[in-house]
N, C-alpha and C positions, 0 to 999 in steps of 0.2 A: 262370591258372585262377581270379584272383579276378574274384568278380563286381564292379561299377562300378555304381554308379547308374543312367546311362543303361540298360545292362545290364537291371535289374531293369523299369525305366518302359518299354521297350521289349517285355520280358517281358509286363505288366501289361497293356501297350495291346494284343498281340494276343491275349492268352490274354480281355481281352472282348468282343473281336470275335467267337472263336471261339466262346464261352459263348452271343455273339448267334446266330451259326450253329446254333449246339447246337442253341438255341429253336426257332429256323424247322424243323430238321430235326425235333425234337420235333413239329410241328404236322403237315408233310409224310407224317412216316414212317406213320402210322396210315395214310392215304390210299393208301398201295401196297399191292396184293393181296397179301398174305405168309402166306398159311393154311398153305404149309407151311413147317412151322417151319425147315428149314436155311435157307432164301430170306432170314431174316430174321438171321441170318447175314451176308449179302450187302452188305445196308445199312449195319452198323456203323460201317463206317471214316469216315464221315462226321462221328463221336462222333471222329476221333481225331488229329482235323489239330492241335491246340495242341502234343500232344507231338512231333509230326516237325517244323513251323514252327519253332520257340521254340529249340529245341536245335540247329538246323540252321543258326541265324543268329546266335546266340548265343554258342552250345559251351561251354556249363558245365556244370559237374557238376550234377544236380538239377533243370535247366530241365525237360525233358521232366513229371516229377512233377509242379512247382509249378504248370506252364503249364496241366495238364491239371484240377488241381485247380481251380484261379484259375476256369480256362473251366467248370466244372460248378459252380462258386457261383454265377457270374454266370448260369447256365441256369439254375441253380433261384431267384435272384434274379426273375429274368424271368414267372417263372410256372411251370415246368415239370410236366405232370402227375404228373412219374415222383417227386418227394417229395426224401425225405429218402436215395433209393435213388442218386440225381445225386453222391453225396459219396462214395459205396462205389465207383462203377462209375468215378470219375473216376479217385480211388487206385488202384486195380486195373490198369485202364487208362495212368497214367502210370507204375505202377511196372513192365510189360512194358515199353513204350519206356528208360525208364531203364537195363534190363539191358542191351538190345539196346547201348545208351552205355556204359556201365561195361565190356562184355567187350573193349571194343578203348580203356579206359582215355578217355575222351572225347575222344579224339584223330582218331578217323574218323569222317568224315562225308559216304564215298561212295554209291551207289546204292544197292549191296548194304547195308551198314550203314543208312541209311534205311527199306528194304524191310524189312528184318530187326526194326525196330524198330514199326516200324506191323503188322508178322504178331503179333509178342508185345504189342502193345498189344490186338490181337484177340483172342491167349490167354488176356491180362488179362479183357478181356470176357464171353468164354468160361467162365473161371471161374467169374464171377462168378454168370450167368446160369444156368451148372450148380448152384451152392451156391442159388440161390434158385429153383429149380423146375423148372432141365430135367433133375435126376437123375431124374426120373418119365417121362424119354422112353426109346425103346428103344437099346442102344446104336451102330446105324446113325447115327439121328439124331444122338444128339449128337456121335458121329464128324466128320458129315457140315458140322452147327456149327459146331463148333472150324476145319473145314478153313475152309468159308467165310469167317468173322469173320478168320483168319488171312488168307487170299488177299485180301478186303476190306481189313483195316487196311495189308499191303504195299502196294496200289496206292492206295488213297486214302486213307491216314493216314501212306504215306513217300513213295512218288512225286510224289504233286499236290504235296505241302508242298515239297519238293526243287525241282519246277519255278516252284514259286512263289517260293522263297526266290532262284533262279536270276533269274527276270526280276529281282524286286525288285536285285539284287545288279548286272543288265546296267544299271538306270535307275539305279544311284548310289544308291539310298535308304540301301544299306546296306553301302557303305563303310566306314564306319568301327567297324562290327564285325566278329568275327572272319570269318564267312563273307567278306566283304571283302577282308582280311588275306589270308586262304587264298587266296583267286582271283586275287590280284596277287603272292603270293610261287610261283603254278604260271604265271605268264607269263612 
């Protein structure tokens, strides 16, 4: 469970790619009609690919946190219009995925565990989003939020990152980490 250098620079290189994404997503997300507010919900998970990638290729303790932090400085590095708000929603956001890591001791790292992790990184979001202004909505909607940002981060902030870590893993990139390890000691 210790981390390695490569470990960390591997960490480092995708959580700014990710933060690059963040950006794009930042510029995009305004662009899609979301007036009503659970829709917007929907979208999140796209804020939440560092912590399912990072940890899933990794598998250390804290990756999911650091990845997601790393990747919301580098968004707000970038430009982001969303402030100084990019470093709360990261925290929040990597410390749901982290639990999701910690309840099975960072030792699992199947579908369900991924899914699980990208849901709680929506609750993280959820939170957040609650604590800064959607406690003024009725409570349907933010119900309705929470479920969303939850079913959002399971599929596209633990599955995409799962399938992605999977090719990368079929092409040999990433042999030599644990996800690697793992895939050649189930064959």
């Amino acid at each position: 469970m210790k981390w390695k250098l490569r470990d960390v620079v591997v960490m480092v290189i995708l959580a700014v790619v990710c933060g690059g994404i963040y950006r794009l997503w930042d510029v995009l997300y305004p662009l899609i009609n979301t007036t009503w507010v659970p829709s917007q919900g929907i979208l999140n998970g796209f804020w939440f690919i560092a912590s399912g990638l990072v940890p899933y290729i990794i598998r250390r303790p804290g990756a999911a946190l650091i990845a997601e932090m790393v990747a919301a400085m580098i968004e707000q590095a970038l430009g982001s219009q969303f402030g100084l708000q990019n470093l709360v929603w990261g925290l929040s956001q990597g410390i749901g995925a982290e639990v999701a890591y910690a309840i099975f001791a960072w030792r699992n790292y199947s579908l369900p565990v991924m899914l699980l992790s990208g849901g709680l990184s929506g609750i993280g979001a959820s939170i957040t989003w609650y604590l800064q202004g959607g406690s003024a909505y009725t409570h349907s909607i933010i119900l309705l939020y929470f479920v969303f940002s939850f079913v959002s981060g399971a599929v596209i902030g633990g599955w995409i990152p799962k399938l992605i870590g999977d090719a990368l893993n079929r092409a040999g990139i990433v042999r030599n980490f644990e996800l690697g390890r793992a895939a050649r000691v189930q064959k």
